[in-house]
SETOR-17864 format. One record per residue: residue in three letters; y, z, x of N, C-alpha, C in turn. Coordinates in Angstrom, 3 decimals, decimal comma. Atoms other than C-alpha are relative to their C-alpha. Last residue first. Example, Ala and Ser with C-alpha at 12.3 -4.5 7.8 and 13.67 -1.06 7.14 Angstrom:
<rs>
+-----+----------+----------+----------+----------+----------+----------+----------+----------+----------+
|   r |     n.yy |     n.zz |     n.xx |    ca.yy |    ca.zz |    ca.xx |     c.yy |     c.zz |     c.xx |
+-----+----------+----------+----------+----------+----------+----------+----------+----------+----------+
| Ser |   -1,190 |   -0,060 |   -0,820 |   -1,060 |    7,140 |   13,670 |    1,090 |    0,730 |   -0,770 |
| Ala |   -1,190 |    0,000 |    0,890 |   -4,500 |    7,800 |   12,300 |    1,200 |    0,000 |    0,900 |
+-----+----------+----------+----------+----------+----------+----------+----------+----------+----------+
</rs>
This chain:
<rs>
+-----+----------+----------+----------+----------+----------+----------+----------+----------+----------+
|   r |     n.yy |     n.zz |     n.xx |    ca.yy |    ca.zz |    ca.xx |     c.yy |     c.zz |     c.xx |
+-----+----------+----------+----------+----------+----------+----------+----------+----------+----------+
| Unk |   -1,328 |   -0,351 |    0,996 |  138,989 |   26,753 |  -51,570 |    0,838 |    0,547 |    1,180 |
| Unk |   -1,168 |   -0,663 |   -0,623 |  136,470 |   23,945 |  -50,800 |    1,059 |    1,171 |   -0,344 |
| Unk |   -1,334 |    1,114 |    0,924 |  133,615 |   22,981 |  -53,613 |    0,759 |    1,598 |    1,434 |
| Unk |   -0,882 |   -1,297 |    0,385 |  129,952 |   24,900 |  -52,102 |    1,426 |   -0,875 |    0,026 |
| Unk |   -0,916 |    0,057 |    1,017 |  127,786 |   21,827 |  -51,946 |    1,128 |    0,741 |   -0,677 |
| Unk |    0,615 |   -0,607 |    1,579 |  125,459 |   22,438 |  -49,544 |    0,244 |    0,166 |   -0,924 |
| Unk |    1,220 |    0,684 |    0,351 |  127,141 |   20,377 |  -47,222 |   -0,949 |    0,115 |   -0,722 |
| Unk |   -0,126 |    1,260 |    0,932 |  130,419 |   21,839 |  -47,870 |   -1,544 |   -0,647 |    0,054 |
| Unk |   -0,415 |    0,015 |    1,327 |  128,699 |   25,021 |  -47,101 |   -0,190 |   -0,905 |   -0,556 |
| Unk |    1,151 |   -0,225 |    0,931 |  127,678 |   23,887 |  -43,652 |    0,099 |    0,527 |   -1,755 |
| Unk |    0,587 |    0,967 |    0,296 |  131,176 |   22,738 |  -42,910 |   -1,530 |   -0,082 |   -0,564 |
| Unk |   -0,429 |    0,878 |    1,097 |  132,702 |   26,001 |  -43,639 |   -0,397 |   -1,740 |   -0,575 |
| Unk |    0,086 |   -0,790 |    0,984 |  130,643 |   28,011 |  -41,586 |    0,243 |   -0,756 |   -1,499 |
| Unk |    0,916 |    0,237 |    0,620 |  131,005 |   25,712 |  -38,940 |   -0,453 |    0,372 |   -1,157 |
| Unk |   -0,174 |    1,788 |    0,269 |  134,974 |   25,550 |  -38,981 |   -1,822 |   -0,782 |   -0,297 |
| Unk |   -0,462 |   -0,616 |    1,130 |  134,585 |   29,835 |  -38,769 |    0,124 |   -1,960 |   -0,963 |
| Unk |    0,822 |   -0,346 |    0,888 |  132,444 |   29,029 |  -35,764 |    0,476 |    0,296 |   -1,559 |
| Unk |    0,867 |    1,273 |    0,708 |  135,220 |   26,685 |  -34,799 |   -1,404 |    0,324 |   -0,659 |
| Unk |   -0,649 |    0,734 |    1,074 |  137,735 |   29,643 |  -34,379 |   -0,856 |   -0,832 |   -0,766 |
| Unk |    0,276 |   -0,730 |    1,423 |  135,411 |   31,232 |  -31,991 |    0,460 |   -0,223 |   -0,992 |
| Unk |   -0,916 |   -0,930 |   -0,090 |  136,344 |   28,267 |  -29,334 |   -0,634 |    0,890 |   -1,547 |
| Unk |    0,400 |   -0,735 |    1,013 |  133,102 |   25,708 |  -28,287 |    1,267 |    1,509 |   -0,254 |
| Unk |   -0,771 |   -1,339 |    0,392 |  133,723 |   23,575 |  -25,430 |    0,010 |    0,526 |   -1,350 |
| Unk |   -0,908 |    0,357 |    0,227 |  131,281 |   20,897 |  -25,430 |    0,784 |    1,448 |   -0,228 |
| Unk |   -0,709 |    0,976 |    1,246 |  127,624 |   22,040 |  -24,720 |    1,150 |   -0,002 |    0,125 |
| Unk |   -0,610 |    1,142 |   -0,784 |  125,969 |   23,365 |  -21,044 |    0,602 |   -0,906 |   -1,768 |
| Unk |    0,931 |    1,469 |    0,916 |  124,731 |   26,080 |  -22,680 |    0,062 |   -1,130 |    0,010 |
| Unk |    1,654 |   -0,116 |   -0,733 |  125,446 |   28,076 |  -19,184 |   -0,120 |   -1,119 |   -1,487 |
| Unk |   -0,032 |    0,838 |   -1,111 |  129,396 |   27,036 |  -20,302 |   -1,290 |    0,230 |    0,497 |
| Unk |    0,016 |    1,745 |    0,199 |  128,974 |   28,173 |  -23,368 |    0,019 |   -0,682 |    1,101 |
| Unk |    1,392 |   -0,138 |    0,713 |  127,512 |   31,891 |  -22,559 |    0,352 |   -1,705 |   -0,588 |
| Unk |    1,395 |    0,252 |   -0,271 |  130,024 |   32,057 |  -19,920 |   -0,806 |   -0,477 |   -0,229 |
| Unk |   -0,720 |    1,290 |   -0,827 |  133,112 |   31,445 |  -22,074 |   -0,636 |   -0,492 |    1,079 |
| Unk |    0,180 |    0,994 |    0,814 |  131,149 |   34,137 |  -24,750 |    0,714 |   -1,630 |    0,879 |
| Unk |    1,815 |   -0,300 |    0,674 |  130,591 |   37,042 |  -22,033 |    0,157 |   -1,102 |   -0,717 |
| Unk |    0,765 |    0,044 |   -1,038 |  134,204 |   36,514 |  -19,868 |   -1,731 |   -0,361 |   -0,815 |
| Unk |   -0,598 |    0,561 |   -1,845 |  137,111 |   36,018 |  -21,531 |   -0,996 |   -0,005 |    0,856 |
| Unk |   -0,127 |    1,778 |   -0,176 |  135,630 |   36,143 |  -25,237 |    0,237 |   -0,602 |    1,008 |
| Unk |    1,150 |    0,705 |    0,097 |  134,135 |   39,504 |  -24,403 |   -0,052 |   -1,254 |   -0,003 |
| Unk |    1,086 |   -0,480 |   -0,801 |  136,929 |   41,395 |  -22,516 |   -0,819 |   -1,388 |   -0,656 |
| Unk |   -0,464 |    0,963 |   -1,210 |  139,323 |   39,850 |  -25,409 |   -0,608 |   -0,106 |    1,084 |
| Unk |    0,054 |    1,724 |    0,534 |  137,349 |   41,191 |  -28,267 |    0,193 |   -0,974 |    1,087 |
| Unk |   -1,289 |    0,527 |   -0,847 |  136,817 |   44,837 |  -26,181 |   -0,141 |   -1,464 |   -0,445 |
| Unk |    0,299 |    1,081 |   -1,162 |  134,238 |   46,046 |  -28,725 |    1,366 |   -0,520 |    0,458 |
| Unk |   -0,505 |    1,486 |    0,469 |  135,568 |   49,195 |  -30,512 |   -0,615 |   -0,709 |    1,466 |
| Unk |   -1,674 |    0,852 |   -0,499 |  134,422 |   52,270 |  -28,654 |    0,119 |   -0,811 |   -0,831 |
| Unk |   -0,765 |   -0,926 |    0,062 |  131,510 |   54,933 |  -29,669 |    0,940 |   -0,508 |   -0,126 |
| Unk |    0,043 |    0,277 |    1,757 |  128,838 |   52,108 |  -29,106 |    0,908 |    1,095 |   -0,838 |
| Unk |   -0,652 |   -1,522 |   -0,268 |  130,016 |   52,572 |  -25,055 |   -0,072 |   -0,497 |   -1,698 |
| Unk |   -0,013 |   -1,190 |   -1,141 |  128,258 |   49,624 |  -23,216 |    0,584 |    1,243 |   -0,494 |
| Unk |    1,761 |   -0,509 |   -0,299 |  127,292 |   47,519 |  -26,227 |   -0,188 |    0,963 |    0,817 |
| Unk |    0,299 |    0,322 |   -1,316 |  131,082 |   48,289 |  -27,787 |   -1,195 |    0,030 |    0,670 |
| Unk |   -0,452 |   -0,935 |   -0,577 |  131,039 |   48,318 |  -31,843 |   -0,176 |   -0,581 |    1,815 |
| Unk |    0,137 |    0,486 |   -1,138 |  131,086 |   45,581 |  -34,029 |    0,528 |    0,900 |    1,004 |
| Unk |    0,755 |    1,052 |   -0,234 |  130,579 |   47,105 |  -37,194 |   -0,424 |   -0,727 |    1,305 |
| Unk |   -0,662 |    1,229 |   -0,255 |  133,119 |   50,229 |  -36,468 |   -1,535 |   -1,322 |   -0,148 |
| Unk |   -0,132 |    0,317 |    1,393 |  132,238 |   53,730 |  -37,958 |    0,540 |   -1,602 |   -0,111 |
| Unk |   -1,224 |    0,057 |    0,026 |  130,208 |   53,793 |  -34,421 |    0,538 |   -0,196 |   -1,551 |
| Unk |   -0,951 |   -1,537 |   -0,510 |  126,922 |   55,024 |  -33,114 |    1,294 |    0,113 |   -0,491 |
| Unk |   -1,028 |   -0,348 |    0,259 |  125,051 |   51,933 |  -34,426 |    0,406 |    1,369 |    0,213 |
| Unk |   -0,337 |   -0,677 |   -1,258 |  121,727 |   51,014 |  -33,034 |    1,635 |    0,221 |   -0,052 |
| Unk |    1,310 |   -0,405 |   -0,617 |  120,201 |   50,579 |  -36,412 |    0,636 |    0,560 |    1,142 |
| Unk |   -0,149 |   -1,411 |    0,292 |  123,226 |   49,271 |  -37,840 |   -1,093 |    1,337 |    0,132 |
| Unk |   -1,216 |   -0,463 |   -1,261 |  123,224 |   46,004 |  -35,840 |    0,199 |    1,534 |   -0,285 |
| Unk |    0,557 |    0,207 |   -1,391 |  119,919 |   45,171 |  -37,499 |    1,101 |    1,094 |    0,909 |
| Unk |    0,701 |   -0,877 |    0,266 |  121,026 |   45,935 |  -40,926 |   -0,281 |    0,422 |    1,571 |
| Unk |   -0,849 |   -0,927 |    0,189 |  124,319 |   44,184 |  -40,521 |   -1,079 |    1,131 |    0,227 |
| Unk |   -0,476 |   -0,016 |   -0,822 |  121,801 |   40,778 |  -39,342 |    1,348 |    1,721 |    0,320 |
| Unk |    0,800 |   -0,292 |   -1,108 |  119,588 |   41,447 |  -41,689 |    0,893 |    0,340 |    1,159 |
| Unk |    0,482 |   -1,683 |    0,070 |  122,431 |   41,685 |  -44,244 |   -0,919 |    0,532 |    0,910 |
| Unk |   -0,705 |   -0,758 |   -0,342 |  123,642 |   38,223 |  -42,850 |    0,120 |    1,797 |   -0,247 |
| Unk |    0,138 |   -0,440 |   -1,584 |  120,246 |   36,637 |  -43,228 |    1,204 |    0,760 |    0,539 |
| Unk |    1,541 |   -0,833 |   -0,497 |  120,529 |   37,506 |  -46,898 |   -0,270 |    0,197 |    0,964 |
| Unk |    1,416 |    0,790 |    0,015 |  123,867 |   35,373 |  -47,735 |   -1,205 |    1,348 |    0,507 |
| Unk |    0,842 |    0,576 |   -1,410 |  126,940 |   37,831 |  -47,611 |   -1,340 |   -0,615 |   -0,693 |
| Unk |    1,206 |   -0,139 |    0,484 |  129,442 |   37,297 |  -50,390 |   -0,953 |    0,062 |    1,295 |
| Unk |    0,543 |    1,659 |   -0,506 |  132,901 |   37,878 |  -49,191 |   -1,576 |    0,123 |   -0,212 |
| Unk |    1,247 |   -0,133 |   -0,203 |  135,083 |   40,422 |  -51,433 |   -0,287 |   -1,401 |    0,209 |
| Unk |    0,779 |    0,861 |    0,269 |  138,673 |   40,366 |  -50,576 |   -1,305 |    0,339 |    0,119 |
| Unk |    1,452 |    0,050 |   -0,454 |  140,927 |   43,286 |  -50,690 |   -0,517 |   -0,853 |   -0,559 |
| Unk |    1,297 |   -0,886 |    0,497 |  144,694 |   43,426 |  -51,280 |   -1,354 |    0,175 |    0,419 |
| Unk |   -0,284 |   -1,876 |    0,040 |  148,073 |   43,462 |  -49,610 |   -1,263 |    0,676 |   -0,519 |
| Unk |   -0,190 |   -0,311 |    1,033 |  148,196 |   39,261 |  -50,798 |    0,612 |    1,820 |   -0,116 |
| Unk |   -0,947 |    0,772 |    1,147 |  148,786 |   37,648 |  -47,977 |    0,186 |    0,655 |   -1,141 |
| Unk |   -1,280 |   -0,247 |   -0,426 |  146,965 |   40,389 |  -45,649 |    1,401 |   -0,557 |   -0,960 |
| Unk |   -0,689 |    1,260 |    0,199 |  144,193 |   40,153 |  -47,373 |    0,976 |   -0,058 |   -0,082 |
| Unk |   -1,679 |    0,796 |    0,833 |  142,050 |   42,797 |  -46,259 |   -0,036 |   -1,197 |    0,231 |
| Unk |   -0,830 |    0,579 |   -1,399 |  137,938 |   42,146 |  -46,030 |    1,509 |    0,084 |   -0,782 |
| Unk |   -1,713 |    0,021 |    0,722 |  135,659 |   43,862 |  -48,572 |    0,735 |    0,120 |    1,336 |
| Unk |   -0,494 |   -0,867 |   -0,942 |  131,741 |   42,824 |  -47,461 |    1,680 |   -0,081 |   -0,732 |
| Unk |   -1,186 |    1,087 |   -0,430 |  129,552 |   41,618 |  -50,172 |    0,546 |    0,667 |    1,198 |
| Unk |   -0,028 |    0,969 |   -1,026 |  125,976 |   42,117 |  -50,820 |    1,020 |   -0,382 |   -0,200 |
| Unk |   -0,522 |    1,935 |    0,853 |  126,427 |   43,664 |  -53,879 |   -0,021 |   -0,588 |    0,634 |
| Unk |    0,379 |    0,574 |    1,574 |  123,968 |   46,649 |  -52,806 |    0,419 |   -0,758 |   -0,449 |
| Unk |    1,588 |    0,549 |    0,118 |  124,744 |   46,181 |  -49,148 |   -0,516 |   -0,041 |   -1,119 |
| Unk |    0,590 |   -0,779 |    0,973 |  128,771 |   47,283 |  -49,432 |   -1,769 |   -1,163 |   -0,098 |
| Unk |    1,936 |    1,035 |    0,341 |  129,750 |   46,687 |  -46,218 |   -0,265 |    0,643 |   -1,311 |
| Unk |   -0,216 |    0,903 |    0,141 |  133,816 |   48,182 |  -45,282 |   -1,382 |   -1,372 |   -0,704 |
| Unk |   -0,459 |   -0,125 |    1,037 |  132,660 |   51,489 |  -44,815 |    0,323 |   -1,582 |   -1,007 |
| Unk |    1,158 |   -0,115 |    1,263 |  130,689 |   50,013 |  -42,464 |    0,135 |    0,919 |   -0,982 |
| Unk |    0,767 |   -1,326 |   -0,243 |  133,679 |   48,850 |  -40,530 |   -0,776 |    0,405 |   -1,155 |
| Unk |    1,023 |   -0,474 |    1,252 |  135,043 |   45,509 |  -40,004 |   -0,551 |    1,374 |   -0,032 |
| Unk |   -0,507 |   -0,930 |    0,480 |  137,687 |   44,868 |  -37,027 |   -0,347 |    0,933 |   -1,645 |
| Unk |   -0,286 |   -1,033 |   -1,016 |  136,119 |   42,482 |  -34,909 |   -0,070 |    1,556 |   -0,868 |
| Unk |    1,227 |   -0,285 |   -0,283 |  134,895 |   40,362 |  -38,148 |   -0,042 |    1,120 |    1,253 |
| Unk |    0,791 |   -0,243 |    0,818 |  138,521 |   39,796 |  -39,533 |   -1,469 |    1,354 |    0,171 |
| Unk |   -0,488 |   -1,301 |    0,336 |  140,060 |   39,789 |  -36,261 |   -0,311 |    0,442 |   -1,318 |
| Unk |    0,033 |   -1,173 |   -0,883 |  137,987 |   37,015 |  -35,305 |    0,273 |    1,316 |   -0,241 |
| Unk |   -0,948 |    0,987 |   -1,227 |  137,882 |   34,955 |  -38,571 |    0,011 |    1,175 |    0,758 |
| Unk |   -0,992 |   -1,181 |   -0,576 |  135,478 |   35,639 |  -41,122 |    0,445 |   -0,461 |    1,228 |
| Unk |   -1,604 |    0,969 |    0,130 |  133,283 |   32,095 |  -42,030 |    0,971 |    1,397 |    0,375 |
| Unk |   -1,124 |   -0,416 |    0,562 |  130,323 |   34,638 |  -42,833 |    1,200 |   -0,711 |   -0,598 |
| Unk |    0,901 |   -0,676 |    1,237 |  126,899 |   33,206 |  -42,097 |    1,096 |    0,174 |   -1,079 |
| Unk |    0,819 |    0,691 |    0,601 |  128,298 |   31,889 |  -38,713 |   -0,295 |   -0,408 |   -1,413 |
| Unk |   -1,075 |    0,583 |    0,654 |  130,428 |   34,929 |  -38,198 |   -0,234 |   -1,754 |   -0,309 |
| Unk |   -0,685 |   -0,843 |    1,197 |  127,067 |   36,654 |  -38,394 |    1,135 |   -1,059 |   -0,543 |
| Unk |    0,838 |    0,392 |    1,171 |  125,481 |   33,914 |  -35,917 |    0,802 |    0,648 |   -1,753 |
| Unk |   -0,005 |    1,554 |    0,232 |  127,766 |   34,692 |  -33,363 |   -0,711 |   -0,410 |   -1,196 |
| Unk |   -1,237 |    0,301 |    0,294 |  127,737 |   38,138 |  -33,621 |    0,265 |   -0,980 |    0,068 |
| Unk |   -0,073 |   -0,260 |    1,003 |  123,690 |   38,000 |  -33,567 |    1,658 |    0,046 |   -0,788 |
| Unk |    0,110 |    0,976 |    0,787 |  124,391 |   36,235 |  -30,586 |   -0,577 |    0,081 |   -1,629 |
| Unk |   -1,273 |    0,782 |    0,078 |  126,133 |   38,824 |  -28,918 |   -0,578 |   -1,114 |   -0,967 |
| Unk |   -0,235 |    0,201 |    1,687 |  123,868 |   41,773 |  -29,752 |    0,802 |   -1,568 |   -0,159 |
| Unk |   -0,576 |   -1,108 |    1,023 |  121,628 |   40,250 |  -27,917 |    0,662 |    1,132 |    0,637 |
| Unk |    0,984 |   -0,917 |    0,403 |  121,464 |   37,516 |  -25,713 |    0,573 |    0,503 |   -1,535 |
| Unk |   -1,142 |   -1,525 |    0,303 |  124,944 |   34,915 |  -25,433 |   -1,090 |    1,450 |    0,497 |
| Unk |   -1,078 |   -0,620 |   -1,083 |  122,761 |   31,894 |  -23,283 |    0,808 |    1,169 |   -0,574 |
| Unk |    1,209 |   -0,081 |   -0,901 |  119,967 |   31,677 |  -26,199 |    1,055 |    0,492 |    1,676 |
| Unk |    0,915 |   -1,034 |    0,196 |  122,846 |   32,159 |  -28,700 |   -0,914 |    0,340 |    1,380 |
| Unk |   -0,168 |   -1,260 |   -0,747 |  124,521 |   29,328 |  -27,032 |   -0,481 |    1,379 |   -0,300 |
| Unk |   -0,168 |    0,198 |   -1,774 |  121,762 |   26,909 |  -26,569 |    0,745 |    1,020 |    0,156 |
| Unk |    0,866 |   -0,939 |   -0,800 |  120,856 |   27,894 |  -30,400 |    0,366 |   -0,137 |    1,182 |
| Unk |    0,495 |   -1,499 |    0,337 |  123,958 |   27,137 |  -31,874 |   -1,002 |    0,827 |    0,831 |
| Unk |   -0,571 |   -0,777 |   -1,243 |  123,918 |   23,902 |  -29,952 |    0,353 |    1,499 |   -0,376 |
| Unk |    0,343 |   -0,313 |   -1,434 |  120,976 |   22,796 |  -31,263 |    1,105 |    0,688 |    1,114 |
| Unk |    1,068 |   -1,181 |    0,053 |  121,836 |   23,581 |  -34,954 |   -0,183 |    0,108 |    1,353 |
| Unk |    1,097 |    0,194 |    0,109 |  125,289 |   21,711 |  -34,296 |   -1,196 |    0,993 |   -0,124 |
| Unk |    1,274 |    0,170 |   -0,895 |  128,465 |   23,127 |  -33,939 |   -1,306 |   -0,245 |   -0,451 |
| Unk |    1,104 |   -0,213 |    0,674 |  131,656 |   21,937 |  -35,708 |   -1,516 |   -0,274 |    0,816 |
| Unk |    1,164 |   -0,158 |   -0,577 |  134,810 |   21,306 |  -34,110 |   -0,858 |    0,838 |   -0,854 |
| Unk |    0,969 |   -1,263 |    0,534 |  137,755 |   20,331 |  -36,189 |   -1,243 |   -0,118 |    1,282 |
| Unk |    1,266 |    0,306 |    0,944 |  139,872 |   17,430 |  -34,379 |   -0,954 |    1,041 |   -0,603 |
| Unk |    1,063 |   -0,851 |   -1,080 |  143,497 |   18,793 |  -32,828 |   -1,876 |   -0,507 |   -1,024 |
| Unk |    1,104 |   -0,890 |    0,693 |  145,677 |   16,527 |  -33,978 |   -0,656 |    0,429 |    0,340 |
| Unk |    1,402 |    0,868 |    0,200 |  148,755 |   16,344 |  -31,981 |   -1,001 |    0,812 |   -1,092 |
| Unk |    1,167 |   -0,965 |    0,306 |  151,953 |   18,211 |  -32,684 |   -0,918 |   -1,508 |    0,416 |
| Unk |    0,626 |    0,396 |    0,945 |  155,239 |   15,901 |  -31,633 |   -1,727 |    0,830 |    0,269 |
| Unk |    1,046 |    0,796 |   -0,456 |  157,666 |   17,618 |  -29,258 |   -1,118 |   -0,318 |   -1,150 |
| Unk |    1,278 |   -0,589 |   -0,433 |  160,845 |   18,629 |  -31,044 |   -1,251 |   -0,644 |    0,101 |
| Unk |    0,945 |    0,203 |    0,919 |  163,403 |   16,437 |  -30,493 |   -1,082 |    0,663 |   -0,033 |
| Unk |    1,058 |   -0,485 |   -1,084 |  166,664 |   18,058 |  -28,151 |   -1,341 |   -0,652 |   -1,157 |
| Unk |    0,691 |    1,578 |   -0,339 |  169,177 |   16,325 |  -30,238 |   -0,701 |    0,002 |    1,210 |
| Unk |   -0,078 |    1,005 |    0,424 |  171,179 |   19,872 |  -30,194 |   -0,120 |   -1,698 |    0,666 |
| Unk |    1,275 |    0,771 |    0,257 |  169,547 |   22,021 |  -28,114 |    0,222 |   -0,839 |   -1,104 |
| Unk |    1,086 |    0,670 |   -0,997 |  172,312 |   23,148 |  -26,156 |   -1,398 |   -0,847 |   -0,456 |
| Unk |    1,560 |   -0,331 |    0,279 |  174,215 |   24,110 |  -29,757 |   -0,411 |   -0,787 |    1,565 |
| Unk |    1,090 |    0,949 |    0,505 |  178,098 |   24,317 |  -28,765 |   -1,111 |    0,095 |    0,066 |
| Unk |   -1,351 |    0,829 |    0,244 |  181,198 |   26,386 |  -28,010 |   -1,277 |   -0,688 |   -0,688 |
| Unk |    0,439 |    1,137 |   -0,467 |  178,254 |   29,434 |  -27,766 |    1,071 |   -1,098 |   -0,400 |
| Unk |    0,621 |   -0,007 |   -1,347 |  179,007 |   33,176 |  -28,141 |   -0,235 |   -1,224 |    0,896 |
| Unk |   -1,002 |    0,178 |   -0,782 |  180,998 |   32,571 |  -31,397 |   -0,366 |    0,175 |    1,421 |
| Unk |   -1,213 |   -1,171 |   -1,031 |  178,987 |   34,291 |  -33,451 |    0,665 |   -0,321 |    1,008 |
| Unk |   -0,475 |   -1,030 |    0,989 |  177,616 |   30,892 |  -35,265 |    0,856 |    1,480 |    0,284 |
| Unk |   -1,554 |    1,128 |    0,198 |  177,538 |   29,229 |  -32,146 |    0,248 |    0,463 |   -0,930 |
| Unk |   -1,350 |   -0,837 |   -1,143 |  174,937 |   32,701 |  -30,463 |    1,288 |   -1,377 |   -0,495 |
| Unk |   -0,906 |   -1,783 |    0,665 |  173,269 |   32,508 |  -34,395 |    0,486 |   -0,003 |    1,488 |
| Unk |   -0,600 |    0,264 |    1,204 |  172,366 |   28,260 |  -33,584 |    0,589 |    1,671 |   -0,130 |
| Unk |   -1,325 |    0,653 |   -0,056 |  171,244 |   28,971 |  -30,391 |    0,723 |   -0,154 |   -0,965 |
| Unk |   -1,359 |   -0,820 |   -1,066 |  168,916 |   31,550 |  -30,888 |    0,499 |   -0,242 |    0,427 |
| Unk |   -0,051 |   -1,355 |    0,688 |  166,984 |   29,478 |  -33,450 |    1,537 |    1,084 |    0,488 |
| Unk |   -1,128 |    1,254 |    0,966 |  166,892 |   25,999 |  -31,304 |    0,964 |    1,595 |   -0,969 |
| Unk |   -0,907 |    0,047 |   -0,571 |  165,234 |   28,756 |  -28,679 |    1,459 |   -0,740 |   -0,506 |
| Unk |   -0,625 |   -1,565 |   -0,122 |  162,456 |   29,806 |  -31,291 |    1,617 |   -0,203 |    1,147 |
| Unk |   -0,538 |   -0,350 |    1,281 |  162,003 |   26,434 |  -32,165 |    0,497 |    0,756 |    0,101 |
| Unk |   -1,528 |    1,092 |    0,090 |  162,004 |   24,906 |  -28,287 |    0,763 |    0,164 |   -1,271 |
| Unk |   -1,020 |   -0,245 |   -0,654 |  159,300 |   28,022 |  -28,212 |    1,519 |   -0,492 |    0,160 |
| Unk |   -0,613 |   -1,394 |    0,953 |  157,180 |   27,077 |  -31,277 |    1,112 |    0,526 |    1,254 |
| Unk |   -0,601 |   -0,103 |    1,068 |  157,306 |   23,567 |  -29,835 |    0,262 |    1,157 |   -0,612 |
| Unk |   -1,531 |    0,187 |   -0,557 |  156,218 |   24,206 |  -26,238 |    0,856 |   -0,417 |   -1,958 |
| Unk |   -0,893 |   -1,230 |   -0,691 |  153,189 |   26,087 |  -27,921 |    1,674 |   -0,348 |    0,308 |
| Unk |   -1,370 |   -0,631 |    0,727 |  151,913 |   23,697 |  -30,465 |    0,551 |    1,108 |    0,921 |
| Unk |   -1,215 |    0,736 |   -0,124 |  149,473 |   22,343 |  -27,866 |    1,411 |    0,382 |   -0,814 |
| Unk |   -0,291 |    0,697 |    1,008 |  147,846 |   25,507 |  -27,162 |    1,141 |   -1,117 |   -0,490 |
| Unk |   -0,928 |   -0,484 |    1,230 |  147,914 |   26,465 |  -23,989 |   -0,066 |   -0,985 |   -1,195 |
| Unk |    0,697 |   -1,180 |    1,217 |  145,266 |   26,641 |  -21,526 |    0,732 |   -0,204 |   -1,013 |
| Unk |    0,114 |   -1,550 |   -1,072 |  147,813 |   25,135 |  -18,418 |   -0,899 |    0,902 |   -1,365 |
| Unk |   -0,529 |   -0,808 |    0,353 |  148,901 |   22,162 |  -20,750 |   -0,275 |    1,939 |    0,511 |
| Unk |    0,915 |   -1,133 |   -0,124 |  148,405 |   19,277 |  -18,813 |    0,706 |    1,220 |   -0,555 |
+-----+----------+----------+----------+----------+----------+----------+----------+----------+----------+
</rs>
């Protein structure tokens, strides 16, 4: 049982500790490595999750609005949490229908094409917009949405009333991508 935690956890730690053994024997702090022929624990696979049309709607129908229009968006999108959290409508350009997302790897700006229902969906949200932030707070549209607030309580709710298979915001970004492939859009 891993108490919530991601299974790669006790491995990035037994790494990080293999790490700071090796520089305290190197400086002389340590006669010998403690974690030598310690094996690091073997990764499992974790299987993609990919949500169905019906269970889209179950949780939508359990999120309301705005939440399940933010569900749906990153849906539409494939943007990854902190991506889509942290968008601002400077950030929308509606005449090319794209949105310009950094790219951290590179330092530069990515344009992501939005589909049509995702401009509804920007249009919509920008209607009751108070904020230079896309996803602003429903109780205080002035604030940034509290990401963690919402996933800890409003979206862990809103799957568990849809009574479907655990569902993590990650895997909307895993539907995104599987509907594509099915429409033929070539992987990149």
């Amino acid at each position: 049982e891993n108490s919530g935690r991601q299974h790669s956890t006790p491995a990035f730690y037994l790494s990080l500790l293999r790490r700071a053994c090796k520089w305290r024997v190197q400086t002389g702090c340590l006669a010998r490595d403690p974690c030598d022929g310690i094996p690091l624990p073997k990764e499992r696979d974790v299987p993609i999750r990919v949500l169905t049309p019906e269970e889209e709607r179950a949780i939508a129908e359990s999120l309301g609005q705005p939440y399940a229009l933010w569900m749906r968006f990153a849906i539409l999108t494939g943007l990854r949490q902190s991506e889509q959290f942290s968008l601002r409508w400077r950030d929308v350009n509606v005449a090319g229908k794209v949105l310009l997302v950094p790219c951290p790897a590179t330092g530069g700006i990515a344009e992501v094409a939005l589909p049509d229902e995702a401009l509804s969906i920007l249009q919509e949200l920008q209607r009751h917009s108070l904020s230079f932030l896309v996803f602003a707070d429903p109780g205080n549209p002035t604030q940034p949405a509290d990401v963690h607030q919402f996933y800890t309580t409003t979206w862990t709710n809103a799957v568990r009333k849809a009574g479907v298979p655990w569902v993590a915001w990650k895997d909307l970004r895993h539907t995104a991508g599987a509907r594509l492939g099915a429409q033929g859009w070539p992987p990149d």
